[in-house]
Backbone as JSON Lines, residues from 0, in Angstrom:
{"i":0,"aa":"X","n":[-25.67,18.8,22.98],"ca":[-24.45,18.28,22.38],"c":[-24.62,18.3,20.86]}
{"i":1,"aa":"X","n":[-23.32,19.05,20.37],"ca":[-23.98,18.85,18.69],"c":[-23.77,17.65,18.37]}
{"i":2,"aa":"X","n":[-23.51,17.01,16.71],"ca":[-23.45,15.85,16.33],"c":[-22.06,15.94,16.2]}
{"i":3,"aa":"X","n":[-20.81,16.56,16.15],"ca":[-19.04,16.4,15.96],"c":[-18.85,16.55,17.52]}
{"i":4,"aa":"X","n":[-19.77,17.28,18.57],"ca":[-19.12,16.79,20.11],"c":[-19.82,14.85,20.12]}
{"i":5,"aa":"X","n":[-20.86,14.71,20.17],"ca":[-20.8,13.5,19.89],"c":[-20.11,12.51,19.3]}
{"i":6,"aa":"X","n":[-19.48,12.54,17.78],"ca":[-18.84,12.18,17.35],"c":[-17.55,11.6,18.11]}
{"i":7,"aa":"X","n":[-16.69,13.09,18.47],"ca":[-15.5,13.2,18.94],"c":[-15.55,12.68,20.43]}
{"i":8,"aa":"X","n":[-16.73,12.4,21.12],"ca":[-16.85,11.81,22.68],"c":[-17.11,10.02,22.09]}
{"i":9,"aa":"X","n":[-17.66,9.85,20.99],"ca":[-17.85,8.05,20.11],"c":[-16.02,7.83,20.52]}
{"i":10,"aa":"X","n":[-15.87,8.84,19.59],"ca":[-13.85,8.14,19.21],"c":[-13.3,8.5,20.44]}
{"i":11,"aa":"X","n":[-13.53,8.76,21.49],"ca":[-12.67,8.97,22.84],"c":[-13.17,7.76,23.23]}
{"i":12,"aa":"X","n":[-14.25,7.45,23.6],"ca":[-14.82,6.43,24.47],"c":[-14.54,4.79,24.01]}
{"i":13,"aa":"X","n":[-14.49,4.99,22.55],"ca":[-14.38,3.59,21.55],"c":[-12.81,3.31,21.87]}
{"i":14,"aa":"X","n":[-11.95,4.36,21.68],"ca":[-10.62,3.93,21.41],"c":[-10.18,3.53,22.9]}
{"i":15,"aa":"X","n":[-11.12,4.32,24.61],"ca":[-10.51,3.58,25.64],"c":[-10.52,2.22,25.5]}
{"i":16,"aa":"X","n":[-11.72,1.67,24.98],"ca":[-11.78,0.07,25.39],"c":[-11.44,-0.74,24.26]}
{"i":17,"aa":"X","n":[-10.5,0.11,22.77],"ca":[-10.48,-0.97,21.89],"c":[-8.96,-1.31,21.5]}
{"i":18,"aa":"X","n":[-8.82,-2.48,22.73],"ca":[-7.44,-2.94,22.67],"c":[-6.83,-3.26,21.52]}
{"i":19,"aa":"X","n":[-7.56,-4.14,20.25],"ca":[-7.29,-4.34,19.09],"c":[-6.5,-3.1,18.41]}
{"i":20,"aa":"X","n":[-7.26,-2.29,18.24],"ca":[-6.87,-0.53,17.19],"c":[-5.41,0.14,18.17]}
{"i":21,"aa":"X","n":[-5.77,0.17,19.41],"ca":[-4.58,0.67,20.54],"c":[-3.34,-0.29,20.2]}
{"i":22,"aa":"X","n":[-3.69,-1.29,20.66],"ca":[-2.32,-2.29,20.87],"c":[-1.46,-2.46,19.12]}
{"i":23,"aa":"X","n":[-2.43,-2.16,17.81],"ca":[-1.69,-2.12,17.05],"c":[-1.0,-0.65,16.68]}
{"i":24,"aa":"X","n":[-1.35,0.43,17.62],"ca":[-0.69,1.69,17.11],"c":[-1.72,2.17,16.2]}
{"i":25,"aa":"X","n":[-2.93,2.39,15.97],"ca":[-3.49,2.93,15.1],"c":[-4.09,4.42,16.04]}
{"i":26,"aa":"X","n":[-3.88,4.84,15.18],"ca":[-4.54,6.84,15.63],"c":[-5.9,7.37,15.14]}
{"i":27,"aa":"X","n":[-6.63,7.91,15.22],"ca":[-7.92,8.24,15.04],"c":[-7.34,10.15,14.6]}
{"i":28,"aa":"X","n":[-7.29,10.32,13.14],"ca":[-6.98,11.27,12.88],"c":[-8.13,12.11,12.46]}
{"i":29,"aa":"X","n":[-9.17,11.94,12.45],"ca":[-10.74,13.06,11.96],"c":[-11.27,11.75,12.22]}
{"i":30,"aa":"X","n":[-12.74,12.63,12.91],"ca":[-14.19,12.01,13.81],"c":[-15.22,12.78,12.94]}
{"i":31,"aa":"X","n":[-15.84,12.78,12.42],"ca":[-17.23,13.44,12.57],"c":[-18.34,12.3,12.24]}
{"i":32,"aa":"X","n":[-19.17,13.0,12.2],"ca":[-20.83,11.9,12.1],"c":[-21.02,11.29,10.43]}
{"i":33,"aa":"X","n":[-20.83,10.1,10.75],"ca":[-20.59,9.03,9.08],"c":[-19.39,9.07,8.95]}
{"i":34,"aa":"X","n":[-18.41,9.41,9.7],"ca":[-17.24,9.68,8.93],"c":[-15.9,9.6,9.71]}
{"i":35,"aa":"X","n":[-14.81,8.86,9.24],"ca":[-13.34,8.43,10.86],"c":[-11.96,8.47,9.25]}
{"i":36,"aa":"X","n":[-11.03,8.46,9.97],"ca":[-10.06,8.36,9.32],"c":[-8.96,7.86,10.83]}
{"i":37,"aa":"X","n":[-8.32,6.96,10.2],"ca":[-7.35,6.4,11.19],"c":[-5.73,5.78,10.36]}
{"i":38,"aa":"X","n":[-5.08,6.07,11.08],"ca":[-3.78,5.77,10.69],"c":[-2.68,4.74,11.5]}
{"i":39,"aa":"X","n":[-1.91,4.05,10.71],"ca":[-1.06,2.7,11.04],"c":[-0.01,2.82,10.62]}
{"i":40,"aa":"X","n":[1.3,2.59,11.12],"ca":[2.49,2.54,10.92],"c":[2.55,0.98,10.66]}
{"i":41,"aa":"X","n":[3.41,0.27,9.25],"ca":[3.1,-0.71,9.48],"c":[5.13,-1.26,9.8]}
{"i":42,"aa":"X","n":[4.84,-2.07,10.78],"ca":[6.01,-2.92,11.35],"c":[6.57,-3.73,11.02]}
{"i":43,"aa":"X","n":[7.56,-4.34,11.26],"ca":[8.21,-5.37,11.16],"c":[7.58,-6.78,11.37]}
{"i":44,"aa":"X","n":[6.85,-6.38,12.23],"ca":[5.79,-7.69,12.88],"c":[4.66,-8.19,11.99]}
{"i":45,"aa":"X","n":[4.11,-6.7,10.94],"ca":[3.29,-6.71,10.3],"c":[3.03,-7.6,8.91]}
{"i":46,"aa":"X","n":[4.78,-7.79,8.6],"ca":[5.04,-8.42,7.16],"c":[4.32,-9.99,7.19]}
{"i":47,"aa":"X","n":[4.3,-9.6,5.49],"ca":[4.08,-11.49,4.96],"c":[5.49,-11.97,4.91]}
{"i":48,"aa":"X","n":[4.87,-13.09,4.01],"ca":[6.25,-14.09,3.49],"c":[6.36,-13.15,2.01]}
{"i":49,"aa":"X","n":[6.15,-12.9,1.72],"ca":[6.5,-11.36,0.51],"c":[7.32,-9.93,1.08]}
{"i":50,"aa":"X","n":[7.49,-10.17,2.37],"ca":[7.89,-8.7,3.0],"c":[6.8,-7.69,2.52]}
{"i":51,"aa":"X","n":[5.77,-7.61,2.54],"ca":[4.59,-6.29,2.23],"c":[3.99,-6.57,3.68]}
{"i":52,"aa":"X","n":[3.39,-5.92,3.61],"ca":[2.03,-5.74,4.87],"c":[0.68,-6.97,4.87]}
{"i":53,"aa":"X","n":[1.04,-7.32,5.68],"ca":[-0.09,-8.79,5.4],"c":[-1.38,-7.97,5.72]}
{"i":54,"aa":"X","n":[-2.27,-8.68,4.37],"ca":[-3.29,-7.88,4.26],"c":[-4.58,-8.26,5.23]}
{"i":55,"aa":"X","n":[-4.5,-8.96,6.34],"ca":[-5.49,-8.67,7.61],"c":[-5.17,-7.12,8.22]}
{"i":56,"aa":"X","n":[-3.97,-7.07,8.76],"ca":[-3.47,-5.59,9.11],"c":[-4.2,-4.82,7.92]}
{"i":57,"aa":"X","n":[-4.39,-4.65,7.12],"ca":[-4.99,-3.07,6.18],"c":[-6.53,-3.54,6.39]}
{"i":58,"aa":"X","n":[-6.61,-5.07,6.26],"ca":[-8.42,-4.99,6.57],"c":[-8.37,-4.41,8.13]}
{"i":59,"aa":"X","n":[-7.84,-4.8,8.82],"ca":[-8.09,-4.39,10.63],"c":[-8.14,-2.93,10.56]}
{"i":60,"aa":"X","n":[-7.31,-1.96,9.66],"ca":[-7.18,-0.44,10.05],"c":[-8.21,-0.14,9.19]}
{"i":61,"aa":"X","n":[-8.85,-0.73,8.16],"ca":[-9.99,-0.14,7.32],"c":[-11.2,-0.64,8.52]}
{"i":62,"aa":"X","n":[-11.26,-2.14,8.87],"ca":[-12.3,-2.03,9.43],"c":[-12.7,-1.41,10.5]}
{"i":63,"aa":"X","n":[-11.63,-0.66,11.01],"ca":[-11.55,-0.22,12.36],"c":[-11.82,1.36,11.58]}
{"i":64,"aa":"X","n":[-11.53,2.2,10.9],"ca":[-12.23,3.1,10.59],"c":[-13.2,3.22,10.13]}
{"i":65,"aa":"X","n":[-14.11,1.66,9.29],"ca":[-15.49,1.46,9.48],"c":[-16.34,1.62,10.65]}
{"i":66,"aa":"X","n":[-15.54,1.05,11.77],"ca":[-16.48,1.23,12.89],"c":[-16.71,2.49,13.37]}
{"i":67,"aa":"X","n":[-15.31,3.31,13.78],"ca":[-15.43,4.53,14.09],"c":[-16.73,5.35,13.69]}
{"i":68,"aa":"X","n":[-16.7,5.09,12.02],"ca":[-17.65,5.98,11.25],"c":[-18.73,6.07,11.67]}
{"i":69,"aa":"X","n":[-19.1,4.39,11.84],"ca":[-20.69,4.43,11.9],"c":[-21.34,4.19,13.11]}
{"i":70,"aa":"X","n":[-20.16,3.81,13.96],"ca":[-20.08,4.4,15.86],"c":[-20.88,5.73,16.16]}
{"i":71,"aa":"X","n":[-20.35,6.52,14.99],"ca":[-20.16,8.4,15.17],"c":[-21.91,8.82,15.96]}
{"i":72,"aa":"X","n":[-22.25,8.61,15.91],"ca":[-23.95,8.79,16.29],"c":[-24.8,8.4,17.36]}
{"i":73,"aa":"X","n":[-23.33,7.33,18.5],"ca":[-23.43,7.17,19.65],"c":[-24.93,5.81,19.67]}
{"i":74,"aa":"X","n":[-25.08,5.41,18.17],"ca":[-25.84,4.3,18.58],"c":[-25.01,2.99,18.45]}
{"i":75,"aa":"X","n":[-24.7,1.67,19.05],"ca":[-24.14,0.8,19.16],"c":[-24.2,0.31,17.12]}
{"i":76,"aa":"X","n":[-23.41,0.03,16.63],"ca":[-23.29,-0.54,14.98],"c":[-22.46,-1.54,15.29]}
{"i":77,"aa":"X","n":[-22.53,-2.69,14.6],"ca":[-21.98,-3.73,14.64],"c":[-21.35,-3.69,12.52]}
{"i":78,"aa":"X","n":[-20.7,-4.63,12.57],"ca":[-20.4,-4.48,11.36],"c":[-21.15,-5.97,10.59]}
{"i":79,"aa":"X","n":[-22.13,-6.12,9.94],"ca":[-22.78,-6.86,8.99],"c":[-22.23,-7.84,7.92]}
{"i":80,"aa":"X","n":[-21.27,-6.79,7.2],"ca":[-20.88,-7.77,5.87],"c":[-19.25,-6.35,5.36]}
{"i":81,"aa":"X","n":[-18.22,-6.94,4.96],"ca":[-17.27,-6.41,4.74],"c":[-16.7,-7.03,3.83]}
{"i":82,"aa":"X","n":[-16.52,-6.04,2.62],"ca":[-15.91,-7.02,1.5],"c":[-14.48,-5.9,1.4]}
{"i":83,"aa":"X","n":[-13.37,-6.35,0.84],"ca":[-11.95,-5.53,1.01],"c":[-11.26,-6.08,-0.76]}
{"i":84,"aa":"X","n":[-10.88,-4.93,-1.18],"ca":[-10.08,-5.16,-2.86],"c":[-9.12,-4.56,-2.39]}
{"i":85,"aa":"X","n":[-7.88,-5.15,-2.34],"ca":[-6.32,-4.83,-2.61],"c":[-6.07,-4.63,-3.59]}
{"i":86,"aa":"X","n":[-5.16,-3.23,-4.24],"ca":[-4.81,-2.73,-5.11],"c":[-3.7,-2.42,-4.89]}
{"i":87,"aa":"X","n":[-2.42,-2.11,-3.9],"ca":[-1.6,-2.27,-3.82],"c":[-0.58,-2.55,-2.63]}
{"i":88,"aa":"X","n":[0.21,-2.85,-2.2],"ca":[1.08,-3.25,-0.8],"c":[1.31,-2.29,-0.02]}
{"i":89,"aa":"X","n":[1.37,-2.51,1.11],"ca":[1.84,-1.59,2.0],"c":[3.01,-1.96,2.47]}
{"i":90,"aa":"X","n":[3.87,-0.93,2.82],"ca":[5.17,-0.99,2.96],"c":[5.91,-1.03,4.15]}
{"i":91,"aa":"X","n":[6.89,-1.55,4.57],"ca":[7.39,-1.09,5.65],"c":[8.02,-0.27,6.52]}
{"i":92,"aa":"X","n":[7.95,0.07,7.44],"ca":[7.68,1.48,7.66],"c":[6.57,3.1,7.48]}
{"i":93,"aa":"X","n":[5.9,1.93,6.73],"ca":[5.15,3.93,5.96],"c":[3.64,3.21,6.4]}
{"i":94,"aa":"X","n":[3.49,4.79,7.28],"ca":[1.96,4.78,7.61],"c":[0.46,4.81,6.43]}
{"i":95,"aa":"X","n":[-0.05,3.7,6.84],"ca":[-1.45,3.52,6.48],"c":[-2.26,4.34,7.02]}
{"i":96,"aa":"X","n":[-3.04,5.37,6.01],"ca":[-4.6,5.77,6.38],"c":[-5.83,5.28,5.95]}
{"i":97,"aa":"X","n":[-6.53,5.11,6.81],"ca":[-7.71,4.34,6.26],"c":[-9.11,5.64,6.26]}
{"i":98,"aa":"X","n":[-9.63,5.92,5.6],"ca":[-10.85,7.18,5.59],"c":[-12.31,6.39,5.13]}
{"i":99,"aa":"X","n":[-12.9,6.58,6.21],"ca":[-14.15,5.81,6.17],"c":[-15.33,6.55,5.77]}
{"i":100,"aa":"X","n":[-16.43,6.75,5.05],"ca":[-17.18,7.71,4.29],"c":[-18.6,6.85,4.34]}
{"i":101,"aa":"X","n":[-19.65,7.32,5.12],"ca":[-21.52,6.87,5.08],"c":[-21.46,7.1,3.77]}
{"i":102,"aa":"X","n":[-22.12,6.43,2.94],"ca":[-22.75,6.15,1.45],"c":[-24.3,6.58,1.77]}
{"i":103,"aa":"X","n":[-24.51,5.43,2.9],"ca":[-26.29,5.41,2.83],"c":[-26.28,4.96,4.34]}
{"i":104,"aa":"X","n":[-27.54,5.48,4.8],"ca":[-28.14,5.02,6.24],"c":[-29.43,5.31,6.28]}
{"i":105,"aa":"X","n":[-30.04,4.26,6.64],"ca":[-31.67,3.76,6.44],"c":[-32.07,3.11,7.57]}
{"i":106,"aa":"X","n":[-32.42,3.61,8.29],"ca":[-33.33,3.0,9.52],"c":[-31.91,2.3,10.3]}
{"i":107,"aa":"X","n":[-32.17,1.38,10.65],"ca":[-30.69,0.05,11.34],"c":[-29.45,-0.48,10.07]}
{"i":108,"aa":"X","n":[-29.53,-0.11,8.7],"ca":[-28.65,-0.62,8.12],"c":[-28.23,1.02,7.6]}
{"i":109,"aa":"X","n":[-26.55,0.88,7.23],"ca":[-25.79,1.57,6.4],"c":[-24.5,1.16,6.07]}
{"i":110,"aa":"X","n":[-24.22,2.18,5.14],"ca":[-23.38,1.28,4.02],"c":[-22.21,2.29,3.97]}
{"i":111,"aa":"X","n":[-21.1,1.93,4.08],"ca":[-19.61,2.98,4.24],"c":[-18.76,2.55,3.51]}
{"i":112,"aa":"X","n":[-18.01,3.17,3.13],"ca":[-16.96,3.11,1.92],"c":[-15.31,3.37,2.64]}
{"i":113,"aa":"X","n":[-14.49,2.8,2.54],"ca":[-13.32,3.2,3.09],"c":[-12.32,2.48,2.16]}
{"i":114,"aa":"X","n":[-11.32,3.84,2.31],"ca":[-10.16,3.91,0.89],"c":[-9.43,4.07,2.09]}
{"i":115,"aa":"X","n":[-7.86,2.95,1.71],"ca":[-7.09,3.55,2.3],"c":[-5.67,3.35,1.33]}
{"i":116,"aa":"X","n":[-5.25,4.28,2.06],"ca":[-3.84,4.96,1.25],"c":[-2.51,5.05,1.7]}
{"i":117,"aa":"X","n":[-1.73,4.59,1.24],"ca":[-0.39,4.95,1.4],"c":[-0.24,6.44,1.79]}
{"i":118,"aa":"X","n":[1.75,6.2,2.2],"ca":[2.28,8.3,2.28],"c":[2.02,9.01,0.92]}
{"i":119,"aa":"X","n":[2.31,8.3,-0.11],"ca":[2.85,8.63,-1.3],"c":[1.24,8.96,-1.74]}
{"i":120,"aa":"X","n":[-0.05,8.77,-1.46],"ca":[-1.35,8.59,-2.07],"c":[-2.02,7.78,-2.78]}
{"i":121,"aa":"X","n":[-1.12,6.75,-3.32],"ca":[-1.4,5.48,-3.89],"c":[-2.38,5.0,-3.14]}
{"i":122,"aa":"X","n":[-3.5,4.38,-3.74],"ca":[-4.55,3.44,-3.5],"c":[-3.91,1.92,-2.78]}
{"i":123,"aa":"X","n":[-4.21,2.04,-1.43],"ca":[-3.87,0.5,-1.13],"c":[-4.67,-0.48,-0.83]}
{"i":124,"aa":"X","n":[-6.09,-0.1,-0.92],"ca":[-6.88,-0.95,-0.85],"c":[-8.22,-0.21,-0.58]}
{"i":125,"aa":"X","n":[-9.31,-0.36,-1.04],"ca":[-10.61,0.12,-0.92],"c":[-11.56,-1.16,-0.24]}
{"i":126,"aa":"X","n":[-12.78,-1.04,1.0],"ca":[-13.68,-2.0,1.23],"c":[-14.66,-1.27,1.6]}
{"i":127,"aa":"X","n":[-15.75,-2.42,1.38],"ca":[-17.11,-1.63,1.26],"c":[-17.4,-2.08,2.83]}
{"i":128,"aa":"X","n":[-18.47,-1.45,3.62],"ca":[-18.61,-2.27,5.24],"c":[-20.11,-2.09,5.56]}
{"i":129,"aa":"X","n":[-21.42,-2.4,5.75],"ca":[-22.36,-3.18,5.28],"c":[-22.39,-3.13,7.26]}
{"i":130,"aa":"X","n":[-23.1,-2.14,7.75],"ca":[-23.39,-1.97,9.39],"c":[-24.96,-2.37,9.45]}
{"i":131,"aa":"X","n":[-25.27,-2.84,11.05],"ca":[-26.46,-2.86,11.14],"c":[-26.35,-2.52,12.79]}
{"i":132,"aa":"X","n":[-27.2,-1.27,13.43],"ca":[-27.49,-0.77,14.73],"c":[-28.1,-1.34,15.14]}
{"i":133,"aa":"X","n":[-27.46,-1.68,16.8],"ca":[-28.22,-2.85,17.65],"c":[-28.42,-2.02,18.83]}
{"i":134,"aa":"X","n":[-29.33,-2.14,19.8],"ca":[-29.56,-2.06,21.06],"c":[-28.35,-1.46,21.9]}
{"i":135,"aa":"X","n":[-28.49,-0.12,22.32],"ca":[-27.56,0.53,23.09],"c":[-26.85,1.86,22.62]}
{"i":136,"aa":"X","n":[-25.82,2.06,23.41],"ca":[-24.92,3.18,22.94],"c":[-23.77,3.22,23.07]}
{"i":137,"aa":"X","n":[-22.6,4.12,22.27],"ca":[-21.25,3.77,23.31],"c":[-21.22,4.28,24.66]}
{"i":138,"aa":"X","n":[-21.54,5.77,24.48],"ca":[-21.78,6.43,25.94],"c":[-23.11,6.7,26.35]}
{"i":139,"aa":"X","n":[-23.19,7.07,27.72],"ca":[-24.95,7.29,28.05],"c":[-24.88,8.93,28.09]}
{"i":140,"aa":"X","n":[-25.94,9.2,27.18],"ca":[-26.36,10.63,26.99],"c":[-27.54,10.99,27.94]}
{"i":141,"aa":"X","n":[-27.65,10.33,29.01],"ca":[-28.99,10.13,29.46],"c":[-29.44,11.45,30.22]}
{"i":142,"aa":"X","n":[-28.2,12.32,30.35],"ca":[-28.62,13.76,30.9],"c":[-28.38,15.32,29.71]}
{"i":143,"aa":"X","n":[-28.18,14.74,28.54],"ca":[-28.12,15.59,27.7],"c":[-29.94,15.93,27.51]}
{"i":144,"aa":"X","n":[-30.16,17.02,26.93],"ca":[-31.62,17.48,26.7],"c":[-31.61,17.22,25.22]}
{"i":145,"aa":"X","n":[-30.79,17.13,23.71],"ca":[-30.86,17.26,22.83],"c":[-30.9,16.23,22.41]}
């Protein structure tokens, strides 16, 4: 199995059981190894008392393309420490992408970067996500040879 069939079998297997990312409509638009991008339409349901996008929804689609990322390698990652800077609102109606990017990976800890963006390309918020690999896998490779 290379490391993008792996990858792409992480984001099949993650998204059956992750009611959170499903039930809000989020899509898994690019998989590879360190690396997810996912997208959100944001709703009516989604708004503040400002009418913008309440900003748990943009942390949930960033952190959820944190996980993807560092999922990608089929070893179990938990997420450690997540810090999130808002830079601008998200709107209603217009889909959120969130693109998640490995910085660094060192033994059980790594460190991912995810920008996510408006339609228009505007910066809507950048967070840093701070993983540490625990015991297990998503899927069992236990008959692969590689």
């Amino acid at each position: 199995m290379t490391p993008q069939q792996r990858a792409e079998q992480v984001a099949s297997a993650m998204m059956a059981k992750d009611k959170a990312s499903r039930g809000l409509g989020m899509n898994v638009t690019h998989i590879a190894p360190g690396a997810a991008s996912l997208t959100l339409r944001v709703s009516n349901d989604m708004l503040n008392g400002h009418s913008i996008c309440h900003g748990g929804y943009i942390f949930t689609l960033a952190d959820s393309a944190f996980a993807f990322a560092c999922n990608s390698y089929n070893r179990l990652t938990v997420a450690q420490q997540n810090q999130i800077t808002y830079i601008s609102p998200g709107q209603l109606g217009e889909i959120l992408t969130a693109t998640a990017t490995e910085t660094a990976l060192t033994g059980r800890s790594g460190v991912y970067d995810v920008m996510v963006h408006g339609e228009d390309g505007r910066t809507v918020a950048t967070m840093r996500g701070l993983s540490r690999t625990i015991k297990g896998h998503v899927f069992d490779e236990s008959g692969d040879d590689t």
